[in-house]
C-alpha positions in Angstrom: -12.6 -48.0 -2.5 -8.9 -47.5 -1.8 -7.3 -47.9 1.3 -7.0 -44.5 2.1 -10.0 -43.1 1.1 -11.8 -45.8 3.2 -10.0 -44.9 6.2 -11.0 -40.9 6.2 -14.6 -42.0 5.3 -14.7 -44.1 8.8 -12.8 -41.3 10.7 -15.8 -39.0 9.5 -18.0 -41.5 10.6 -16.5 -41.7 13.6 -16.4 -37.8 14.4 -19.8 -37.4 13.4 -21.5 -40.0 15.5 -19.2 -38.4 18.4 -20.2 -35.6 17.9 -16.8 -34.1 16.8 -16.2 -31.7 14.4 -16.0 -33.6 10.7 -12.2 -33.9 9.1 -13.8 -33.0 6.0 -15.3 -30.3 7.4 -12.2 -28.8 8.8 -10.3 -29.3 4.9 -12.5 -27.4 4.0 -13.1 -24.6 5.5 -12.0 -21.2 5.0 -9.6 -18.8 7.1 -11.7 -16.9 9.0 -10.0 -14.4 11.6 -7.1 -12.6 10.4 -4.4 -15.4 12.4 -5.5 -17.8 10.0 -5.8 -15.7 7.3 -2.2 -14.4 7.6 -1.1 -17.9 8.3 -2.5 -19.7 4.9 -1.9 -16.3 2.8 1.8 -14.6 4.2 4.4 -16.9 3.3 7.8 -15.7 3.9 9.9 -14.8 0.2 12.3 -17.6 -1.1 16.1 -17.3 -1.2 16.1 -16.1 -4.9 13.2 -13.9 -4.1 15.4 -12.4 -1.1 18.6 -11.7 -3.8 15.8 -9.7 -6.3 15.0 -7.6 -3.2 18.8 -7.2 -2.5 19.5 -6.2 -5.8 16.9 -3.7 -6.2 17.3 -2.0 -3.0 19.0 1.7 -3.1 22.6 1.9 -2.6 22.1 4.4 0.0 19.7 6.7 1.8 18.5 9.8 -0.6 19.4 12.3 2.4 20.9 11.9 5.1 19.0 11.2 8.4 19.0 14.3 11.1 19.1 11.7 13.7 18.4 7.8 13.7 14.6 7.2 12.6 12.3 4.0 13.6 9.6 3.0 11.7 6.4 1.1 12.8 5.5 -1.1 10.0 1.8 -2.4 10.7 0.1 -4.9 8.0 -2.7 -6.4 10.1 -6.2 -6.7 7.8 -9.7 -6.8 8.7 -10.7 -7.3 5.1 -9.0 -8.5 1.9 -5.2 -9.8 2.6 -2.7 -9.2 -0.2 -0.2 -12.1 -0.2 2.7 -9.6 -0.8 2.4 -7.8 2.8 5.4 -10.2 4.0 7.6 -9.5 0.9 6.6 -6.3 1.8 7.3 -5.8 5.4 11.1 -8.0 4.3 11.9 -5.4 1.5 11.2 -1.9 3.3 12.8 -3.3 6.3 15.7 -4.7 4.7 16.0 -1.3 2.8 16.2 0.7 6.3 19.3 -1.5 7.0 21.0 -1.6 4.4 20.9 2.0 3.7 21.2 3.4 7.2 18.3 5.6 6.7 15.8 4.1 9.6 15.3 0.7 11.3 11.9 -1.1 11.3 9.8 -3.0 13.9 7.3 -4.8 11.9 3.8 -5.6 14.1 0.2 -6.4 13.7 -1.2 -6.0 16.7 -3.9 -2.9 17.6 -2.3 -2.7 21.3 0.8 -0.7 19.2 -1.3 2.5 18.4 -0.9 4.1 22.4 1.1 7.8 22.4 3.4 6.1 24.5 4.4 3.5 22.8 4.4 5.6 19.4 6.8 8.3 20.8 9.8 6.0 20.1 8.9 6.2 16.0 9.2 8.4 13.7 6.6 7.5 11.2 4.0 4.5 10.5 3.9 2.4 7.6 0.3 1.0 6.9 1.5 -2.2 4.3 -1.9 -3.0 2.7 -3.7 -2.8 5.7 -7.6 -3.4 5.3 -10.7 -2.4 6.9 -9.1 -1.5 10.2 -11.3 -1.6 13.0 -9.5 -0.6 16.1 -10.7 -1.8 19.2 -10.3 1.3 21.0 -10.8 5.2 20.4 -8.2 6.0 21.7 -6.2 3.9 19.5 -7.1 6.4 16.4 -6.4 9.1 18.4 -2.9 8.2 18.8 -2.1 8.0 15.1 -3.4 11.4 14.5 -1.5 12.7 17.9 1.5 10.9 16.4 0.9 13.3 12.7 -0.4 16.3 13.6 2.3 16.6 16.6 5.4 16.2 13.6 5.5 13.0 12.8 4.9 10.9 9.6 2.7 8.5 7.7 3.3 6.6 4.9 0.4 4.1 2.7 1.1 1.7 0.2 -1.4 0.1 -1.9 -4.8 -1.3 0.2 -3.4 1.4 2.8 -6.0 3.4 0.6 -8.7 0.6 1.4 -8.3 0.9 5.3 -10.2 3.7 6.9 -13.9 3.1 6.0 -14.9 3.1 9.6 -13.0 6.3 10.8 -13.6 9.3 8.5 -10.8 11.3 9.3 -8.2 8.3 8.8 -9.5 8.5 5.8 -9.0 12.4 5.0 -5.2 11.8 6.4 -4.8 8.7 3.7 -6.3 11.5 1.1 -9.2 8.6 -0.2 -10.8 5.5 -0.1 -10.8 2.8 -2.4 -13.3 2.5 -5.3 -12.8 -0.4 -7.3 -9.6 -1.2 -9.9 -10.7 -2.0 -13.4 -6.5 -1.7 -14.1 -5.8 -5.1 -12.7 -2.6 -7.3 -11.0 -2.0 -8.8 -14.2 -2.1 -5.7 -16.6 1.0 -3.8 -17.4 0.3 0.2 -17.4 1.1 3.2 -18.5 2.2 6.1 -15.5 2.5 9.9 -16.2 4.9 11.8 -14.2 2.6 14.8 -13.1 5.7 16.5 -11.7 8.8 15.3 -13.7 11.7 16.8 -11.5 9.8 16.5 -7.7 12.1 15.2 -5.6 9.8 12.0 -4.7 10.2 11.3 -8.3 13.8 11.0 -8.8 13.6 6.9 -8.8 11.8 7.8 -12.4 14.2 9.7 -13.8 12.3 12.5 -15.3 9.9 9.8 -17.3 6.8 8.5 -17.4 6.7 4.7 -17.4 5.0 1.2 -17.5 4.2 -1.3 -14.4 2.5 -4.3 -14.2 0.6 -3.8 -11.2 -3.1 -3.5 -9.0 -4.4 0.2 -9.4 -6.9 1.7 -7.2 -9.3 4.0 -7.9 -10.9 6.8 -5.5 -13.9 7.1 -4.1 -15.5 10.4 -5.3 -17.0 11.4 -1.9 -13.4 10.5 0.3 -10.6 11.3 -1.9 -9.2 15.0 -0.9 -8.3 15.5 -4.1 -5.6 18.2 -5.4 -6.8 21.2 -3.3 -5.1 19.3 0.0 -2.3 16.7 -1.6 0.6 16.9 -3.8 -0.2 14.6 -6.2 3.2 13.3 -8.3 2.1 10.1 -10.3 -1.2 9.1 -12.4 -2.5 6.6 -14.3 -1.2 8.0 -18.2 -5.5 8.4 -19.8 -3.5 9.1 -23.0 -2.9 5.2 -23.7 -5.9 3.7 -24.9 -5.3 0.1 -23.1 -5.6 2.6 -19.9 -8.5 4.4 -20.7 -10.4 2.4 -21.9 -11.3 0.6 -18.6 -13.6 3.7 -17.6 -16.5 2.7 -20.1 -15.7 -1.4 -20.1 -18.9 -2.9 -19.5 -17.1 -5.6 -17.6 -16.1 -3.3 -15.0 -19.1 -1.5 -14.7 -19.3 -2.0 -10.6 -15.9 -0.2 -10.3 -16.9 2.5 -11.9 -20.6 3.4 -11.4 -19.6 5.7 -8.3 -18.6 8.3 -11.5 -19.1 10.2 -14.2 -18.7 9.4 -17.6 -15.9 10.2 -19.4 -12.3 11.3 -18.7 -11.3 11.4 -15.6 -7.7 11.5 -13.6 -6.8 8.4 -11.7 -4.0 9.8 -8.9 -1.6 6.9 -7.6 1.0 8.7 -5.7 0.6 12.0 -3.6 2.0 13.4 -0.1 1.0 16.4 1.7 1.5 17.6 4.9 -0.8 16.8 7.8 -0.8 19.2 11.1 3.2 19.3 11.4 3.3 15.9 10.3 4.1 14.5 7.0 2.1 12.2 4.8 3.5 9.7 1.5 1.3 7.3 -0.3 1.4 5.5 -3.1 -0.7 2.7 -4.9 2.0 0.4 -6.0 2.7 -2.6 -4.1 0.2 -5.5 -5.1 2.7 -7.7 -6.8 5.5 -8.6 -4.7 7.5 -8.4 -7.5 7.2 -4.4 -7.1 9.5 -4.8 -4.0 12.2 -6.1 -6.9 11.8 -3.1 -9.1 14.4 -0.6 -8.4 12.6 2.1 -9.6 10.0 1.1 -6.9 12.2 0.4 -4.1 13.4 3.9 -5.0 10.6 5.5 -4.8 9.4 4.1 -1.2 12.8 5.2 0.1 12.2 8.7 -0.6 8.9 8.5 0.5 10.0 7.5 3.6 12.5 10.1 4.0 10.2 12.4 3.3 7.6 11.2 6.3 10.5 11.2 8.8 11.4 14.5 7.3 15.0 14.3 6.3 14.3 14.5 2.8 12.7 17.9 1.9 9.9 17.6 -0.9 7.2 20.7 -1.7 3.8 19.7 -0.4 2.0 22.7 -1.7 -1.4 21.3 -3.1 -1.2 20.2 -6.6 -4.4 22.8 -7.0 -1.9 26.0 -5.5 0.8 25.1 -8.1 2.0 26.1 -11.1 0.7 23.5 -13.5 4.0 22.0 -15.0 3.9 19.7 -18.4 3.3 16.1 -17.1 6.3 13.4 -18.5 4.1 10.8 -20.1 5.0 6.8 -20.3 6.6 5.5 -23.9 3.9 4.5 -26.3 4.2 0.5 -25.6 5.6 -1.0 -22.9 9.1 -2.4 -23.0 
């Protein structure tokens, strides 16, 4: 036996016949609450990671600001942590700053969500948040004060896996999450449901490929197009796409639906009370936050919750059904 490995084996002897909890025991074990989980799993981005965000952020604001917004960026989980929240919470903050279009206080903490603290922002950022489960009422009640009273909200990605607990969080969201057969490592195709929205300027009038985690909706939660605007869909018309709605290996994601086509919405806003809503899907890879087309597209999402950037919210249902701009046949 070496050295070393006969050293820990009498330190385990040791704790156990103390009574103490075992070294081994401790190496092994898993993070549990969510300060250890965002300890092992958050790690702050790198220098050259820092630069990609730099580069891809938007040389300035899309409109410009009626007076100077805050936004709460919250990112606690209850349930699965994505490790790009803190490339995340580093990019969209960053992204305020540099072009002047809000400034960000980043938290995690439930004690936030009072209406007097919340009257100093102008909209709330869930960034992957999972499973909340607010300790008190009142706490929900403050976020839906904070919207319906003319404020905004803004999702991205497991913001859509967040509300299971509080049914009308969910309504605001516009779904809960269902599974995603299209997976972080897959590149996909994206139809551009309205080319020339103002939300989806950062795609320039096409559809487009992404490599990227996309959710689908539960069919009993998601509001579907009566009540949001939706902007951006999974593109059915490449088979690589579609064909993960009858893959046997993804069976569990999809049992909640029916066979055969269906539309998988991955961006959408609408408008809440007087408030504004913006959510979008993409964000599992922290290499989104270095996409400029991304970056883009969370800026005027953004603008569009504080409500400096005007954007038609009308119901994708009360519309005039325009000619969706669909993604190039392979991805580039």
């Amino acid at each position: 036996m070496k050295s070393h490995t006969r050293i820990f084996a009498l330190i385990t002897l040791f704790a156990l016949t103390q009574g103490l909890p075992s070294p081994l025991g401790a190496q092994n074990k898993k993070p549990q609450t969510w300060e250890e989980q965002k300890a092992a799993k958050l790690k702050p981005l790198t220098a050259e990671e820092k630069e990609k965000v730099a580069a891809a952020i938007p040389a300035k604001a899309s409109a410009k600001a009626k007076k100077n917004r805050k936004l709460l960026i919250f990112y606690r989980c209850e349930g699965y942590v994505h490790t790009a929240i803190s490339g995340a919470n580093y990019a969209i903050a960053e992204m305020g700053g540099k072009t002047g279009a809000f400034t960000a206080d980043v938290a995690d903490d439930y004690a936030v969500f009072t209406d007097e603290n919340l009257a100093q922002y102008d909209a709330i950022l869930f960034n992957s948040t999972t499973h909340l489960k607010f300790p008190d009422p009142k706490q929900r009640e403050a976020i839906l004060n904070f919207t319906k009273n003319g404020k905004g909200i803004v999702g991205i990605h497991a913001a859509g896996d967040c509300f299971h607990a509080w049914p009308e969080g969910a309504a605001l969201m516009g779904g809960l999450f269902s599974g995603h057969p299209w997976t972080a490592g897959g590149t996909w195709a994206f139809r551009l449901d309205e080319p020339n929205h103002v939300l989806n300027k950062a795609f320039t009038g096409n559809g487009f490929w992404h490599q990227d985690e996309i959710y689908q909706y539960q069919p009993t939660t998601f509001v579907g197009p009566e009540n949001i605007r939706i902007i951006v869909s999974l593109d059915m018309t490449k088979k690589d796409v579609s064909d993960k709605l009858a893959d046997p290996k993804y069976a569990k994601h999809n049992k909640a639906f029916k066979p055969g086509k269906r539309d998988v919405p991955v961006s959408w806003l609408r408008e809440y009370g007087k408030g504004r809503l913006f959510y979008t899907n993409f964000g599992h890879n922290k290499q989104t936050y270095w996409a400029a087309n991304m970056m883009q597209h969370y800026l005027d999402g953004l603008q569009y919750a504080f409500g400096d950037l005007d954007a038609d919210a009308t119901p994708t249902a009360k519309v005039k059904k325009v000619e969706a701009a669909l993604a190039p046949e392979k991805a580039h």
